[in-house]
C-alpha positions, 0 to 999 in steps of 0.5 A, a space after each residue: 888421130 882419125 880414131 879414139 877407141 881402135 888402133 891404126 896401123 900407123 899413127 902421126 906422132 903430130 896429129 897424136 899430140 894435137 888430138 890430145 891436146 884438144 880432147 885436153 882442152 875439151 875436157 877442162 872447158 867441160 870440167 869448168 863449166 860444169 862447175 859454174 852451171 852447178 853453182 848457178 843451178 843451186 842459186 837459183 834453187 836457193 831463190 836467187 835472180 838468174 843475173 845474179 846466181 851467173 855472176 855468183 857462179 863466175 865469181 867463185 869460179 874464178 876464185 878457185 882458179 885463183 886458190 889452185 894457182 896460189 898454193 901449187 907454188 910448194 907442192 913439189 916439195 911435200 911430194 917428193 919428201 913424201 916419195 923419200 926422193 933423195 937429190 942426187 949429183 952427177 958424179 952417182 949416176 953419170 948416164 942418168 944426168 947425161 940421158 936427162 941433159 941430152 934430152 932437156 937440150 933437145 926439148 929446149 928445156 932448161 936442166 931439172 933437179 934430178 932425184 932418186 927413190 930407193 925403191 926396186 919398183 921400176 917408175 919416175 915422175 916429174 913435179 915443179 911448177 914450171 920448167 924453171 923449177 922442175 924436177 924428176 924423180 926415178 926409182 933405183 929399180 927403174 936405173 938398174 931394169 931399163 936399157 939406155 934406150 928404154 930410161 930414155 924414152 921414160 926420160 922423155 916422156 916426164 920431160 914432156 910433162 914438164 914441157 907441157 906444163 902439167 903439174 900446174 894443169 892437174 893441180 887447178 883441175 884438182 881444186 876445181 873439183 875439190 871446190 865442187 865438192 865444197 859448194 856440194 857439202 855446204 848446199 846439201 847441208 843448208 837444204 837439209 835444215 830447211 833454211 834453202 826451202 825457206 828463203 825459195 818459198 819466202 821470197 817467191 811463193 811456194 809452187 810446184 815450179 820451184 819445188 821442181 827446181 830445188 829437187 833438181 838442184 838436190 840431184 844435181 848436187 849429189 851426183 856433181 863430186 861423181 862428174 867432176 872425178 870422172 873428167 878429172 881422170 878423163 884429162 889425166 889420161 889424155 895429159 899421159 897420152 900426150 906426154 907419150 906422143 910427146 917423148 915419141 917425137 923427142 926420141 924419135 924412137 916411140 919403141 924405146 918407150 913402149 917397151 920401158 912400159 911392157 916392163 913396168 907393167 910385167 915388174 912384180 915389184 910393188 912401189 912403195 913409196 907411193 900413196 893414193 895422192 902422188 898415184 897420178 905423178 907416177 909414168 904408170 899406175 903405181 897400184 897393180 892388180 885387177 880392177 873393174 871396169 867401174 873403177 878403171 873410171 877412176 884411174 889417172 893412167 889409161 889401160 898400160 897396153 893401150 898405152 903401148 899400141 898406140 906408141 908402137 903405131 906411130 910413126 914420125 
């Protein structure tokens, strides 16, 4: 994609989903290293030798990954018994399954568990660890609002997540940044009582140098949590866009999509059953109403109409 903030008439569905993809990658390289600059930022501000402060920051760096990787495995679960997703069979929503097992086919994925949550709100999401343990959850709202092609390419579109992985991808994203957060707590705390003063200027002398560097860290630590949430919204985004272009190119039909999404956006509808830590989950922004571009920052899902430009500028 030639250009990130305009439309173009015409947009490759394969070079929309490379472009994502890389602006992921980007992203998450950026989030990563932000954290371990950080925490070597505060070792050294603490006194530590720069060769040792490094290997501290690359070790709990890898250790957060290694967290985020270990507790996802039952995530799937809480989340859908906290959206009241009831499992369903074949025999209740024929169309529903037949859409969802034609697709999988196509995608190459293997048939996820497929539930529905009593709610007139048109919406869906996917969740599971990995392809082999996935599921997808619509709204009844979204059976009886969307047309054959419209449930199809919102079908698509939380297959492709699926396919891409993006569960495990957010879930590590938001443990990075929890653990940001935890490294931020624990060194203002320890600043604030003296005790990080005290080491710095014990071991090395007290200087202008290293008052300057622990302000520095202070800084650095408060406003680290704002950072880190900011590129977490920003690799959300781009795991929507992609999953757009990628259900773009299952369907061969982007319109199909779009227009599902004009209608989610226009349903008055609330969605009830969503809290604000299954809101990244949903196709759509599952809170309407108006927000300012300060707090648009934060939101998991690019701006709706964006979103529906871009699908209808595709081309195959």
């Amino acid at each position: 994609m030639s250009q990130s903030s305009s439309h173009p008439s015409s947009l490759n569905i394969y070079t929309a989903i490379e472009a994502n993809r890389r602006r992921t990658l980007i992203l998450t390289a950026s989030l990563v290293l932000f954290a371990g600059a950080l925490v070597e930022v505060i070792g050294l501000a603490l006194g530590l030798p720069a060769i040792t402060a490094a290997i501290v920051a690359g070790i709990a760096t890898v250790i957060a990954l290694l967290v985020a990787l270990g507790t996802y495995r039952s995530g799937d679960a809480l989340v859908l018994s906290v959206s009241e997703a009831q499992a369903t069979e074949r025999e209740q929503y024929p169309d529903l399954y037949r859409t969802v097992e034609n697709l999988c086919i196509g995608a190459g994925l293997p048939m996820p568990k497929i539930y529905v949550i009593n709610d007139g709100a048109p919406n869906a999401f996917a969740t599971g660890r990995d392809p082999k343990h996935a599921s997808i959850a619509v709204t009844s709202g979204l059976i009886e609002k969307m047309s054959n092609l419209e449930l199809e390419g919102v079908i698509g579109h939380e297959l492709s997540h699926i396919g891409n992985h993006d569960t495990r991808l957010m879930l590590i994203i938001a443990v990075m940044v929890g653990w940001v957060a935890i490294v931020v707590d624990v060194f203002l705390r320890f600043t604030w009582y003296g005790a990080g003063a005290r080491r710095r200027y014990q071991g090395r002398g007290e200087n202008a140098g290293g008052a300057v560097l622990l302000l520095l860290a202070v800084v650095a630590a408060v406003i680290a949590p704002l950072v880190a949430w900011v590129i977490q919204m920003s690799i959300s985004r781009q795991r929507e866009y992609l999953a757009d272009a990628s259900s773009a190119l299952l369907t061969r039909y982007p319109e199909g999509l779009a227009s599902a999404l004009e209608k989610i956006a226009g349903d008055k509808d609330p969605l009830d059953v969503s809290t604000k830590g299954t809101a990244h989950l949903w196709i759509a922004e599952p809170f309407k109403g108006q927000k300012s571009a300060f707090n648009a920052l934060f939101d998991t899902h690019p701006p709706i109409q964006d979103r529906i430009l871009r699908l209808r500028a595709m081309e195959a």
